[in-house]
N, C-alpha and C positions, 0 to 999 in steps of 0.2 A: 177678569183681566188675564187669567193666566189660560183661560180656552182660549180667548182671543190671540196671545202672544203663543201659544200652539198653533195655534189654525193659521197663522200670518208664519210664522216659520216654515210648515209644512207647504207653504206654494212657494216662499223667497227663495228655500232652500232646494240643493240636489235632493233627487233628479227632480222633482215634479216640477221645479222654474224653468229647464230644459226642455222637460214633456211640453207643459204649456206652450211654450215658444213653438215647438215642432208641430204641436197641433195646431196654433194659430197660422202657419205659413200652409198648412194642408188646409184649413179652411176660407182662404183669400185668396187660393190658391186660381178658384176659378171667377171670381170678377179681376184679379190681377195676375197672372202669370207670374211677373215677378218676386212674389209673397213667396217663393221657393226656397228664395235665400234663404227666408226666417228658419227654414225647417234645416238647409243645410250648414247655418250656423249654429242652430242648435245640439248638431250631430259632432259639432268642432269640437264645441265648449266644453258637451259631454266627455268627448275624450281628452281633451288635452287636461280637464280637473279631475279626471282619473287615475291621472299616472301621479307617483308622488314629485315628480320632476316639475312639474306642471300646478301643484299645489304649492308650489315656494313662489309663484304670482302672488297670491293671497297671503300666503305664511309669513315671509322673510318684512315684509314691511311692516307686520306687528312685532314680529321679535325684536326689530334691532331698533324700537324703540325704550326696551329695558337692556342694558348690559347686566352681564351674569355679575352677582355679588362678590368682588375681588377679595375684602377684606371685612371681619365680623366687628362693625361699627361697636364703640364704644357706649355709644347715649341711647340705643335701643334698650326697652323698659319691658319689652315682651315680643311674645309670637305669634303671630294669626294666621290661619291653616285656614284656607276657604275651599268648601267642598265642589266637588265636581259633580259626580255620580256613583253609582252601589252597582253590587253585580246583588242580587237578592234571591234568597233562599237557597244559598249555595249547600249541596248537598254534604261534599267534604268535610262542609263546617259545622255538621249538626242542625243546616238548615238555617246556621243563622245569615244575615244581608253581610255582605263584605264590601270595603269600598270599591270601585274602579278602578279600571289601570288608574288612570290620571290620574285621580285621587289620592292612591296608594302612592303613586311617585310624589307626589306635594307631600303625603305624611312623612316619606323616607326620608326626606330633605326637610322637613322641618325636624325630624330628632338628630340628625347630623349637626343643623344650628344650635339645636337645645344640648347638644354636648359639648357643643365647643362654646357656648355661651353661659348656660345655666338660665338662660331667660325661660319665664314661667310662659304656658302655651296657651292660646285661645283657641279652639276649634269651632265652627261655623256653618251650618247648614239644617234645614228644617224637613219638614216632610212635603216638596214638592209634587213628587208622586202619587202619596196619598198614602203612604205606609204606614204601617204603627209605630216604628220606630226612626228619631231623626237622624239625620245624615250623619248628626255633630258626635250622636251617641255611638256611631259606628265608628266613624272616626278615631271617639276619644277609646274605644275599646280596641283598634289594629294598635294605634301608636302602645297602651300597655302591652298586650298580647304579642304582637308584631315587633315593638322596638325596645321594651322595658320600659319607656316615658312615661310620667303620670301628664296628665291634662288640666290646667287650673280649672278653667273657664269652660264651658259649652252655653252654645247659642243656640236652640234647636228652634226658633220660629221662623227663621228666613227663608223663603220661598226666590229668592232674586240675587242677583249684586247687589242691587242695591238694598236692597232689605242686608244683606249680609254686614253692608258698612253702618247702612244703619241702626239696627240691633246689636252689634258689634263694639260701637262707636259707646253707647249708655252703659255696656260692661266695662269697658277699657274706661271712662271719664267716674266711674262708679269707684272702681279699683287705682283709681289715681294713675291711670296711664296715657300717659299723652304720646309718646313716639314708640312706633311698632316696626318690626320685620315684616312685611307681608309677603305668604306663600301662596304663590299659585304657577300655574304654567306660563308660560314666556308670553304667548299666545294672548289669554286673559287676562295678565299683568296692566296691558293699558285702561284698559276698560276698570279694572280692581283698582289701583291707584287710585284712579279720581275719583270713583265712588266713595271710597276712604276720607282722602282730603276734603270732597266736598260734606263731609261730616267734620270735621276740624280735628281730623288724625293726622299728625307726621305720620309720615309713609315712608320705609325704605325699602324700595323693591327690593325682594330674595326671588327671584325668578329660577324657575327650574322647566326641565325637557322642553330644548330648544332643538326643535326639529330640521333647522331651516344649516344647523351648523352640521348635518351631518354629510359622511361625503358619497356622492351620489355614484349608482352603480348603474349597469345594465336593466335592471330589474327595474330600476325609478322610472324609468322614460315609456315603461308598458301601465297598459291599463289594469288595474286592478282596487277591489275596495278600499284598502287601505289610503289610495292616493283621492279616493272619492271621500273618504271618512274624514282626511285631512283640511281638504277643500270645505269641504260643508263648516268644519269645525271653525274654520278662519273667516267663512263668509258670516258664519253667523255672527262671530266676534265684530267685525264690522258693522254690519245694521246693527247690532248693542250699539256698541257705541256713535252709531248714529240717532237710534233714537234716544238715548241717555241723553246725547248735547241738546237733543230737542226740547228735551223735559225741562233741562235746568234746573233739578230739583236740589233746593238751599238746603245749608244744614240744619238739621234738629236735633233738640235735645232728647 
């Protein structure tokens, strides 16, 4: 499942969905003339999901589906920190894996809640990769190293979101927790939410780096990786959560 959900991202996603396109208008090109288009709207798409001006198409209608967390709810029983990705074999660090930007911002913002709460932390993430060590263990080692935080809970066997709520879900129902904080980027918050709930977690979104609220400059409206990294990141969030609703997958214990 997880070569398959590789191998189906690598053609949905930038560039190669754009490639595709372009080469299927250059090969139609000559029983239909017309098939041109295809190539030069795939030359659009590319650029205009380039720029990060151009990525708040995709961005801004996942974000402002969470509002940022106004105030630290009272009836929240704990924290769950859900991974992103590792930067690995960082050399600075004696070689050990260290989380992701993303990652790292999701831990920064969950010890920020963990000191103005005192709620105990779950951290989340397995070895998708294929590493020796899991996501959850790196994790749980920036938030000490990194914040002073201890880590209640790690989850190191989820490969998914939904593996994440689900494996997640038998810790928290285990440890007698039924309503959590959940931390993730603004971005993957819709998709994390319901994975959650569809395990019978209270959810209260703690959403963090909300892209879509920044204010735009000269630089946004040109092409550049960043506004390609963006785009990819939101489109992928989209087919999740399209094929999540397709699955419908109930909660279990």
């Amino acid at each position: 499942m997880l070569i398959f959900s590789a191998l189906a991202a690598t053609v949905l996603l930038f560039p190669l969905n754009v490639t595709l396109l372009g080469a299927l208008g250059l090969l139609l090109r000559r029983r239909c003339p017309r098939a041109t288009w295809l190539s030069w709207a795939a030359l659009v798409l590319l650029l205009v999901f380039s720029t990060r001006a151009g990525s708040l198409l995709l961005v801004t209608p996942l974000e402002t589906q969470t509002a940022p967390l106004a105030t630290m709810p009272t009836t929240a029983q704990a924290i769950v920190v859900l991974s992103g990705a590792r930067l690995s074999n960082a050399p600075e660090y004696d070689h050990q894996d260290k989380p992701g930007f993303i990652t790292f911002a999701r831990l920064q913002y969950a010890a920020r809640l963990h000191r103005a709460s005192g709620l105990p932390i779950l951290v989340t993430g397995g070895k998708p990769d294929g590493s020796p060590e899991s996501e959850a263990a790196v994790m749980a080692r920036s938030l000490r190293d990194d914040f002073g935080v201890a880590t209640r809970w790690q989850e190191q066997a989820s490969d998914t979101t939904a593996d994440n709520a689900r494996l997640s879900a038998r810790i928290l129902r285990d440890a007698g927790m039924q309503r959590v904080l959940l931390v993730t980027d603004a971005m993957h918050m819709p998709r994390a939410a319901r994975s959650f709930r569809a395990q019978g977690i209270e959810v209260i979104p703690a959403p963090t780096v909300f892209f879509s609220s920044e204010r735009l400059t000269l630089n946004d409206w040109l092409p550049g990786g960043e506004g390609l990294r963006r785009s990819n990141y939101a489109l992928h969030e989209w087919i999740g959560a399209l094929w999540y609703a397709l699955r419908q997958t109930p909660a279990k214990s």
